[in-house]
N, C-alpha and C positions, 0 to 999 in steps of 0.2 A: 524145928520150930520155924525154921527159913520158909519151907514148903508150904508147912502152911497160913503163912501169911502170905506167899504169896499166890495161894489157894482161894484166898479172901479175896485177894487186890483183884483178880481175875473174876471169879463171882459178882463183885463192885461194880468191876467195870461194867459188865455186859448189863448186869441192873441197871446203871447207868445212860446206856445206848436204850435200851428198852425205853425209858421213859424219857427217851429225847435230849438226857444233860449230857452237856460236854465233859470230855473224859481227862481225866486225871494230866498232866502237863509232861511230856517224854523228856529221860535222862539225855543231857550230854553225855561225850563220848569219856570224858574223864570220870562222872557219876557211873556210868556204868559199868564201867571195870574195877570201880572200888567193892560196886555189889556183885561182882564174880568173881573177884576174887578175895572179897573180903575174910578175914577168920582162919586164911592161911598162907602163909608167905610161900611155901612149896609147892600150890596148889596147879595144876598142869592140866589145861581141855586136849593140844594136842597132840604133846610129847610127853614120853616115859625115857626112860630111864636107857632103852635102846635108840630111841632117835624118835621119829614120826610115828605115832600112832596111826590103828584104823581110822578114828577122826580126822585127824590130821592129816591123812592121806586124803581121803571124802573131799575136806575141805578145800584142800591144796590144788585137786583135780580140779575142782568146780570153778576157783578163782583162776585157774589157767583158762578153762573155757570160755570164760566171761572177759578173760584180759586183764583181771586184777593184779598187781604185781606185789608181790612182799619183799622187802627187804632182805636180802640173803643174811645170816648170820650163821657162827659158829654156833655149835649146841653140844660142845665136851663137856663144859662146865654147869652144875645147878644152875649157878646166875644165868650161862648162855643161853639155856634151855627156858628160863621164865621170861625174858626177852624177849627170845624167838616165839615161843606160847602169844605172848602181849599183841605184838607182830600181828599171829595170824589172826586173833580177835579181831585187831581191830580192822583188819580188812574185812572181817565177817561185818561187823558193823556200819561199813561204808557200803556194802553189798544191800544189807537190811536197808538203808536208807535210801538206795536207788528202788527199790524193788518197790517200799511205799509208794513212792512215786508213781510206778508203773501201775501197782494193785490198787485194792480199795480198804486195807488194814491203814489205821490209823500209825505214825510211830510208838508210840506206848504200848498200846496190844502186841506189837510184833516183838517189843523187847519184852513185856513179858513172856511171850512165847519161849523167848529163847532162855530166860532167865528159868520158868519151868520145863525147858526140857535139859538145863544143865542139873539142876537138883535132883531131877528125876531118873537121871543118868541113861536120856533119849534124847542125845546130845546129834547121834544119825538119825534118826527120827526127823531131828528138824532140819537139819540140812538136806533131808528129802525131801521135804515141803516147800523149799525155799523156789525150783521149776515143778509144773506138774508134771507126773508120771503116766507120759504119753509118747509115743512110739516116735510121735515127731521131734522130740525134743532127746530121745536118743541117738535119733539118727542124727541129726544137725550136731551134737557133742560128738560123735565119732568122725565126722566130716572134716571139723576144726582142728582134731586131730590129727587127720591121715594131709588137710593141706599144712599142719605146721610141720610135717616133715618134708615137706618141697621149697620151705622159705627160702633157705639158705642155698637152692640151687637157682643160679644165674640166669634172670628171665630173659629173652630177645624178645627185642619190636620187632613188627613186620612193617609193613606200608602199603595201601590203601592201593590195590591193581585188579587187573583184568587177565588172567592167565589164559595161553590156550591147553587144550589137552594137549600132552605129549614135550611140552613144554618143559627142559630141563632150566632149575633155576637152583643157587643155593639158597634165596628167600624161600622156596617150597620146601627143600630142607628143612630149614627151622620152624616152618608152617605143620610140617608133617609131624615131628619133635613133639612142637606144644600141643597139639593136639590128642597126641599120644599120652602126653603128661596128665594133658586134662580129662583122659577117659572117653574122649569120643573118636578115636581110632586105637585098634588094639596093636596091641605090639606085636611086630613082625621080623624076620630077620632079610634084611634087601641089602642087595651090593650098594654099595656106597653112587655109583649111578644111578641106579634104582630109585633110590630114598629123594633123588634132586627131580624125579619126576614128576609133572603132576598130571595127575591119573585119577579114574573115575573112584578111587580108593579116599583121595583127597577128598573128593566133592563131599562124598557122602559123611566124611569127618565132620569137615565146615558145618555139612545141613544139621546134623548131631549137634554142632556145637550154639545155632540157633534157634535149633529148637528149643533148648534147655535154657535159653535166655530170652527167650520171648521176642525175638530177631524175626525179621522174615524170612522164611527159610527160601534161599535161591540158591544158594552154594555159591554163593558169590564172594569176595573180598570186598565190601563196601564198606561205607564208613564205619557204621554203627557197629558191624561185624570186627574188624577190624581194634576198634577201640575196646570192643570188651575181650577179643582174645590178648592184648595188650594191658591187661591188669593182672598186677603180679598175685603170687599166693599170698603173699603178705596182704594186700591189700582186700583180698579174699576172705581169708583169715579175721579181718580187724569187720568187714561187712559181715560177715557171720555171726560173729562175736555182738556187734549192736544189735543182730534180727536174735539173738538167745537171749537177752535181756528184755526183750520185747514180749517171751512166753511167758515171764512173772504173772502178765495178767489175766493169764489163762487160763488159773484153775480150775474153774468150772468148766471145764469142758471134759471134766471128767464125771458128771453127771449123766443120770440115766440118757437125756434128750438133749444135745446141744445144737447150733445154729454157727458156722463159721465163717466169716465172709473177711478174705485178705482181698483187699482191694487192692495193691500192685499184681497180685494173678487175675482180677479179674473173675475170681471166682470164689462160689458159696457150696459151701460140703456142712453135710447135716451126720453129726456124727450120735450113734447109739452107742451107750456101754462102751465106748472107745473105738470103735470100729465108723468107718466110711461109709453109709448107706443109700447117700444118694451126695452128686456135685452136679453142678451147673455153670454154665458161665453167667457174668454179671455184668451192667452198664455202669460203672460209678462217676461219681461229680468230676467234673473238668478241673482242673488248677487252681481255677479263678472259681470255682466254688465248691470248694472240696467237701466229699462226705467224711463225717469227721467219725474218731475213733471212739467207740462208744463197747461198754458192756449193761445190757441190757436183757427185755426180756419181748415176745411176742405174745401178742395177746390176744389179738381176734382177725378175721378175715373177713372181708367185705365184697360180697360177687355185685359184679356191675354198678361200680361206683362212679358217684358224680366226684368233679374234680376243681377245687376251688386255690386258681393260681394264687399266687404271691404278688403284693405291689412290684415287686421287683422287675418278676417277669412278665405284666400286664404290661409296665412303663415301657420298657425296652425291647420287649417282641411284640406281643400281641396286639396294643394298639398303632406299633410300625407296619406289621404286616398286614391291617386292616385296611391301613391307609391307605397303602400300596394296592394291596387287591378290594376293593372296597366289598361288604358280603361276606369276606373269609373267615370272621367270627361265627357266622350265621350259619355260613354251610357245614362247620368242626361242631354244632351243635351247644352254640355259647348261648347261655341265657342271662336274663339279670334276674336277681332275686332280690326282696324288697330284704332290711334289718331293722333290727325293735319291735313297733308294734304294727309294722307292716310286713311281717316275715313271713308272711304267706303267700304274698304277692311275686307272683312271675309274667315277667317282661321279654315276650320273643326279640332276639334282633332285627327278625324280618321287617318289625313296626319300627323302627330304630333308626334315626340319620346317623351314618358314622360319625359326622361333625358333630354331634349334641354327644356322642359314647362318652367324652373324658369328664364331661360336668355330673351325668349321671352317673358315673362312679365312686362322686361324692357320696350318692344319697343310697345307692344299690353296689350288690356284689355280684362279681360276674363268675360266673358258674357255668363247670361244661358239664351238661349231660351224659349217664349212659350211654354206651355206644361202640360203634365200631373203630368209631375217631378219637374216642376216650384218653387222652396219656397216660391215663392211668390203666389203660389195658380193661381186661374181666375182672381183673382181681387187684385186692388193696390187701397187703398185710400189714397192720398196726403192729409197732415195736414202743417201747416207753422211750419217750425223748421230750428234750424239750426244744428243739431244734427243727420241727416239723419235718425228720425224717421217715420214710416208708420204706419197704418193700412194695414193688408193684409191678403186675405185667405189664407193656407196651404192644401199641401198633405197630410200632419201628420194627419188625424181626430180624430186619437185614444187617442192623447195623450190629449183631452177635457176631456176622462173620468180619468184623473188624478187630486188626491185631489190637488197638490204642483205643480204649473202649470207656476213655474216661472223656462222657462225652454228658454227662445231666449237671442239674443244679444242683445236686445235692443228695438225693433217693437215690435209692439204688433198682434197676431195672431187673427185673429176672428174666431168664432166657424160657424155661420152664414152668411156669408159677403153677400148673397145676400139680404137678408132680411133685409141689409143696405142701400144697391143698388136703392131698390126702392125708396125710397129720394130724389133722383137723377130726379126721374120723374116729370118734371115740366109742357110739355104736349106732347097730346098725338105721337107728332112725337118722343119725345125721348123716349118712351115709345115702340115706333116699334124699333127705333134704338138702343135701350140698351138689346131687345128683342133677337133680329138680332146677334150682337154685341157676347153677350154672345153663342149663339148658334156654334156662327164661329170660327175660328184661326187666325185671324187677330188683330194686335194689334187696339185697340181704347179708346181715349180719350174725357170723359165726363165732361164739366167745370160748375158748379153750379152759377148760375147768384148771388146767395145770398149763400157765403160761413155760412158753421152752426157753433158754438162757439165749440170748443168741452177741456173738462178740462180732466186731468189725474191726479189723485189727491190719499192720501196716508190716505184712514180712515181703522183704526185698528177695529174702534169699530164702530155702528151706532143701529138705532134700526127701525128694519121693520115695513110693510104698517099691518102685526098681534099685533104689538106692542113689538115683543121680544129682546130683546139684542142682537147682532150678535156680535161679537168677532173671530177678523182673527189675527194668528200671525203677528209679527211686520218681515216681512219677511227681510227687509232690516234695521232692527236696527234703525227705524228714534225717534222713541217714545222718547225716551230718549234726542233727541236736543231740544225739543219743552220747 
C-alpha cells in the first residue's frame, strides 16, 4: 500500500510542476527516517546479518569519495547494526541535500525518489543516479582513491631556486621523489648520487608537472610551480573531492548532444552519446566579471552579428577610448540607432561630435556593426540566460595563445566557432544556407529545431581520457564554498 501512495504523491507532484504549482513541502531529516523505517523496528537498508551489505558498501564508497564521514560504530548486536543502518542514512541524506543544491530537483522530489527506490527494492539504482554515469567521474573517483593512499606518506617542501645541470643537491632529491610520487617521472633505480642530480631527466618531470596544472611550462622552479608541487595529497584529495561534488549537476550530459564548457580549463568539449567529439579552447569573464555557472540550453546562431554593448562597458571603455582617440568609435564601425518610435533611425558617428556622444546616448543606442571589428566576431551563439550571456567568435585570435585566458565581461569567446556551427546542420538546405550565410555580410539567423543542453561549470581538478590529474587554478576563488 506504501508504494502506491507513494506512486500517487510522485504522479501529484509532477502534475503539479506541469501546471506551475508549488510542490508539496520536503521532510526533515527526523520525518524522514520515521517513513523508512517506519512498520519495522529490524528494518536494515545497509547491513545484514553478516555486516555491510552490497548497498552499503555502494554507499560507503561513494561517501568516502565525496568526504562524508560516518561515525564508526560496532554492528555485533541487532541494536548496533540499526544504529549503524541509521548512521549511514542519514549521511545519504546530508548527501541528497547537497546535491539539491548543486542540481535542479527540488528536495521533496529527491526524497521521494529515494523513498521509491527503497520500496521498490532499487535502492542501487538510486545511489547510481546520485553522479552521472560518465567516464569522467569514474576516473576522478579512482584518483581519490589511489591519492588517499599517499596521505599518510610524509610530504617535503621544496623552495623556490634556479638549478644548474649537473648540479648535485639533496633538495633535487626530494624534487626527484615527489615527482615520482606524482606521476610525472617514472620510477628508476639510480645510485643514491645519481637521484641528488639534476639532469635533463628532472626537467622534463617539472615540464610534466606544469603541464598538467596549467603552469607555464619552462622546467623551471618558479614560484607558482613551486607552490603547487608543495601541496600535499591530502590537500589533493579534499580539492578533488569538492570538484566530485560539483558533477551532481551534470546529468545531462548524458544526453544524445551535450555542450561542456569548464571555465578553470578554459575549454568547451561537445560531447555525443558520451563520447568527446569536438574541444576548443575558450576566453572567459575576468574575476571582476565572471561568467557565471549556468545549465542551460543553445538555441540559435547568428552569422554576422551586430553587437549592442552594455551601459557598463560603454561608461568605462568605450566612451574613454573615444576620448582619448577621438573617431575610434567610428572607425570599429559604431553606430547610433534611434528606440520606440524612432527605431529605424540610424545615426553614423562620422556626423557625430564626440563631446555631444554621452547626451545622445540618452535618447539612442549605440550599436557596432557587422564586421571585421565586430566583438562579437562572425558568429553569435544564443544559450537561454537571463544574464546576457553568449557564445561568440572574436577578432582577438591571439589572445587563445594565452595560458590565463579569463579575460571578457562575461560571454564566453570561442577559439573555433565554426567547427560549432556545423551542429547547426540538420539538412542539407541549411547546409547551403549557413554555407552562403557565412560567406556574405548580411545578418542571419539559424534556429535549431532541438536546442543542445549545454553546462558551464567550475572543475578545478578532473583527470584525462591518458588517465592524468589535471589541476587548473581556482581562478575565481570558488573552492573553498564547496
Amino acid at each position: 500500500m506504501r508504494l502506491v501512495s507513494l506512486l500517487f504523491v510522485s504522479i501529484a507532484v509532477t502534475m503539479l510542476l506541469f501546471c506551475g504549482v508549488s510542490v508539496a513541502k520536503p521532510l526533515n531529516d527526523d520525518e524522514i527516517l520515521v517513513q523508512i523505517y517506519a512498520g519495522s523496528t529490524d528494518k536494515l537498508l545497509w547491513f545484514d546479518r553478516r555486516g555491510v551489505s552490497l548497498n552499503g558498501m555502494m554507499l560507503k564508497s561513494l561517501l568516502d569519495d565525496l568526504g562524508v564521514e560516518i561515525e564508526p560504530l560496532a554492528t555485533t548486536t541487532v541494536k548496533q547494526r540499526k544504529q549503524a543502518d541509521i548512521n549511514y542514512t542519514k549521511a545519504l541524506l546530508s548527501v541528497i541535500k547537497r546535491k539539491v543544491a548543486f542540481g535542479h530537483e527540488t528536495l521533496y522530489l529527491e526524497q521521494v525518489k529515494l523513498l521509491q527506490s527503497i520500496d521498490s527494492e532499487r535502492l542501487g539504482e538510486y545511489l547510481y543516479s546520485i553522479l552521472p554515469e560518465l567516464d569522467e567521474v569514474y576516473r576522478l573517483r579512482s584518483m581519490i582513491g589511489e591519492y588517499k593512499r599517499k596521505i599518510n606518506i610524509p610530504w617535503p617542501r621544496i623552495s623556490e631556486y634556479q638549478f644548474r645541470l649537473g648540479q648535485s643537491s639533496n633538495e633535487v632529491k626530494r624534487l626527484r621523489w615527489m615527482l615520482t610520487q606524482l606521476g610525472d617521472l617514472e620510477q628508476s633505480e639510480l645510485t643514491r648520487y645519481r637521484e641528488s642530480i639534476y639532469d635533463p631527466m628532472v626537467i622534463e618531470g617539472i615540464k610534466s608537472f606544469q603541464l598538467r596544472h596549467g603552469l607555464d611550462v619552462n622546467g623551471n622552479l618558479d614560484r607558482y610551480t613551486v607552490e603547487a608541487i608543495n601541496v600535499t595529497p591530502l590537500q589533493r584529495v579534499e580539492q578533488m573531492q569538492r570538484n566530485l561534488w560539483r558533477w551532481m549537476s551534470l546529468s545531462s550530459l548524458n544526453g544524445e548532444r551535450s555542450v561542456w564548457i569548464n571555465l578553470p580549463a578554459y575549454q568547451l568539449s561537445l560531447f555525443e552519446k558520451g563520447s568527446v567529439t569536438l574541444q576548443m579552447k575558450v576566453i572567459i569573464g575576468k574575476p571582476s566579471s565572471q561568467t557565471p555557472i549556468l545549465s542551460t540550453h543553445l538555441t540559435n546562431l547568428t552569422i554576422n552579428p551586430s553587437w549592442r554593448p552594455p551601459a557598463s562597458i560603454i561608461q568605462s571603455e568605450l566612451l574613454p577610448l573615444n576620448s582619448k582617440e577621438p573617431g575610434y568609435l567610428n572607425h570599429k564601425k559604431f553606430e547610433l540607432h534611434g528606440v520606440g518610435l524612432n527605431n529605424t533611425q540610424v545615426i553614423k558617428l562620422a556626423d557625430v561630435d564626440s563631446n555631444q556622444l554621452p547626451n545622445l546616448l540618452h535618447q539612442y543606442r549605440l550599436v557596432q556593426a557587422p564586421g571585421a571589428d565586430n566583438a562579437l566576431g562572425q558568429m553569435r551563439f544564443t544559450i537561454v540566460n537571463s544574464q546576457s550571456i553568449f557564445l561568440h567568435d572574436t577578432p582577438a585570435k591571439q589572445l587563445f595563445k594565452n595560458r590565463n585566458r579569463a579575460l571578457s565581461h562575461g560571454c564566453i569567446r570561442l577559439e573555433n566557432p565554426e567547427a560549432l556551427s556545423k551542429y547547426f546542420v540538420e539538412t542539407d538546405k541549411t547546409a547551403r544556407e549557413l554555407d552562403k550565410a557565412i560567406g556574405g555580410k548580411e545578418t542571419r539567423n539559424f534556429l535549431l529545431t532541438s536546442p543542445i543542453p549545454v553546462l558551464i561549470t567550475y572543475h578545478t581538478s578532473w583527470v584525462d581520457r591518458e588517465g592524468k590529474l589535471q589541476i587548473r587554478p581556482d581562478i575565481y576563488n570558488l573552492d573553498m564554498e564547496i
